[in-house]
N, C-alpha and C positions, 0 to 999 in steps of 0.2 A: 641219415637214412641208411639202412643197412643194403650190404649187397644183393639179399635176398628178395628185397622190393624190390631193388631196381632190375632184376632178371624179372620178375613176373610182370609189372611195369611196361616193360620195354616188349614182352613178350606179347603182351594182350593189346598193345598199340599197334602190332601188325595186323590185330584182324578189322578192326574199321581201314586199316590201310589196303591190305587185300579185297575186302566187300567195295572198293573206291575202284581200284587200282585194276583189278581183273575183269570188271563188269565194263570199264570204259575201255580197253583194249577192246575187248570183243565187238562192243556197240559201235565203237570206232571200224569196223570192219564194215559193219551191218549197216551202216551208216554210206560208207564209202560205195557198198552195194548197190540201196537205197537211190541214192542220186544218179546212180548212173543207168537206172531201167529195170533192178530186181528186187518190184513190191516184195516178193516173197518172203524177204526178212519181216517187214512188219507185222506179216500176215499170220507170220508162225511164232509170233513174240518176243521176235529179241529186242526191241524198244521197252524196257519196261526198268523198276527198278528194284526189281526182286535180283537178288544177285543168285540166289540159288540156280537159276536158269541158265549160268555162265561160268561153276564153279565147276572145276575139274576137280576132284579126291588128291592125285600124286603132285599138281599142280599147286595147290594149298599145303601141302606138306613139302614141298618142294620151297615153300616161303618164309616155313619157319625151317630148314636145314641148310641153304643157300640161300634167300633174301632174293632170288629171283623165282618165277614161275609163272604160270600158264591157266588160259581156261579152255571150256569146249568151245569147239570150232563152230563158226557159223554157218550153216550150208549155203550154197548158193546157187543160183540156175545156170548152168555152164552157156546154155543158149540164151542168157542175156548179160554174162559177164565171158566174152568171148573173145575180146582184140588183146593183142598185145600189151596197148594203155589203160584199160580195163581191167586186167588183173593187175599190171603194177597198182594201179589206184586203189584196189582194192585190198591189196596186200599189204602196202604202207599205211592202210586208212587204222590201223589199231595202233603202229608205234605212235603214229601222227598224233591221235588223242591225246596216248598217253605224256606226249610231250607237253602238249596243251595243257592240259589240266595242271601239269607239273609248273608249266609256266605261271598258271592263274595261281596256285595256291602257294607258289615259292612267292608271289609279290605280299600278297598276305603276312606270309612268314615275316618276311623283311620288313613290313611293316609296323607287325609286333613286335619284334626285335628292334626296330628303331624308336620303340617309345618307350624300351625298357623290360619288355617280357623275356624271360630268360627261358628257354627250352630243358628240360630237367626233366631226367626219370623219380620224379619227387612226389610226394603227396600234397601238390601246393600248385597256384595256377603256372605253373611253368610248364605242368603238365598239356596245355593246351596247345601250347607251339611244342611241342613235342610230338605232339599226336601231328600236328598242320603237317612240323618236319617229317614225320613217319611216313603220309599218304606222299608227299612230295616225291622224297627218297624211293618208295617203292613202285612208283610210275616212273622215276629215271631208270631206273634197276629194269624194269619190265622193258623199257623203248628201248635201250642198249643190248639186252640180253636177245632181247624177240628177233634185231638184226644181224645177230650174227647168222655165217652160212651153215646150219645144222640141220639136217632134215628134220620136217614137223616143225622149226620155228619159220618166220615171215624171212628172213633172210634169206634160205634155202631158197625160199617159194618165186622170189624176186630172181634168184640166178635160176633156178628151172623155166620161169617164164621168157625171159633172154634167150636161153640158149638150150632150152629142149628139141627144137626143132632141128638143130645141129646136129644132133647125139640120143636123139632117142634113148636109145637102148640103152645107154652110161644111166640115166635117168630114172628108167623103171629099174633096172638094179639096184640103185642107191635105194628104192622106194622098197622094193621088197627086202631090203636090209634092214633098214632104219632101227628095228629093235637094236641088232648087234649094234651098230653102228654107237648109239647111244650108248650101250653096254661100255665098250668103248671108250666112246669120251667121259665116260663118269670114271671110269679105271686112270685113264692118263690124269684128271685132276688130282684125285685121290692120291696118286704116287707122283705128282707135281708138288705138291704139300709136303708130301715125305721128303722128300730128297731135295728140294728145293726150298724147302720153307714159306713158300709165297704160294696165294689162291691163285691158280690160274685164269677162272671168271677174272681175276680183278683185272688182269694184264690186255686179254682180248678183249673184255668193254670198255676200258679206257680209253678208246680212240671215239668212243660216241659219247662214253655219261659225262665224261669231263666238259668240255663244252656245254652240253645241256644242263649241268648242273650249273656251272658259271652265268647262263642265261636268268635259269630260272629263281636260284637260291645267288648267286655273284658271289659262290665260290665253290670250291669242286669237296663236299664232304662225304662222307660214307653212312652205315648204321652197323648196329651189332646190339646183339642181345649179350649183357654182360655175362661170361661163362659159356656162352653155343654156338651162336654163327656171328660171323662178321663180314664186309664186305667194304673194303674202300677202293672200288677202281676208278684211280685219281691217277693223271700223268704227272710225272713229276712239275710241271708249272701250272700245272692245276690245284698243286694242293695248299 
């Protein structure tokens, strides 16, 4: 099979992975919402399984140039998601999914793989645990990347919620920044690559996807599009 399949292959296996992977982050929020006293997610449609409803534009394109990204946010009623516990709950309720899900379809995986199905960007059924591996991989990649402390991801949101009461003012600066700030960290990766020769995504999510990938798949692997993006943040005894 030439390397030409396996780049478009590999490439068009991330969007059944993404229409998975972004829609249960989010619903995972919505969800976390839900339970705790704000009908209002139901009410306004995030239960459904149109994924268009959950797709962000630079978020989608963010997953085929990094292998990580994002959907739109779900709103919420501040006046019934209000304590302290209530937004962490609700803030973790998207990584949470996305762990879940990773869990239920890495046993799949491993299941296939333990009767013989081999995972291959091929034209042949290895193609299916390939696709299994794909939604897997890119729900680990989302739950690890979504925690880090970055404003706009759940990470951030969980240290804001802690400790904005502390510091206010530190907090709405970061927020009226948040462009640059982003600006930013996409510059330090970029010249993290140069001069470093290593993703820097892979180093700062390797303290979460490694574990969850050992969970889920029982062992810590990456993905990449043959020739574009790659991504294996694997601790060294994870991999």
């Amino acid at each position: 099979m030439s390397a030409f399949v396996a780049f478009v292959l590999a490439a068009l296996l991330l969007v059944p992975a993404l229409l998975v992977a972004i829609p249960v982050h989010e619903m995972g929020h919505a969800a976390a919402a839900y339970f705790q006293g704000d009908r209002s997610v139901r009410y306004f449609g995030y239960f459904t399984f149109d994924p268009r409803r959950f797709l962000d534009p630079l978020g989608v394109i963010a997953v085929f140039i990094a292998l990580v990204g994002w959907g739109r946010r779900v709103p919420i009623q501040p006046n019934r998601i209000n304590s302290t516990r209530q937004r962490l709950v609700h803030e973790l309720g998207g990584p949470a999914a996305n762990l879940l899900v990773a869990i239920a379809l890495g046993l799949v995986w491993r299941a296939l793989s333990a009767m013989g199905m081999q995972s291959t960007f091929t034209l042949s059924t290895g193609v299916v645990g390939a696709a299994i591996y794909t939604i897997v991989f890119l729900n680990l990649s989302i739950f690890a990347f979504q925690l880090l402390p970055i404003p706009g991801l759940d990470g951030w949101d969980v240290i804001e919620t802690l400790f904005r009461r502390r510091n206010p003012r530190f907090f709405f600066n970061v927020s009226t920044r948040r462009r640059e700030i982003w600006i930013g960290a996409i510059v330090i990766v970029f010249l993290f690559q140069i001069f470093q020769g290593r993703n820097l995504l892979e180093l700062v999510m390797s303290p979460l996807y490694t574990p969850a990938s050992l969970i889920s798949l029982g062992q810590c692997s990456g993905h990449g599009i043959p020739g574009l993006a790659g991504l294996l943040p694997c601790l060294p005894w994870g991999g």
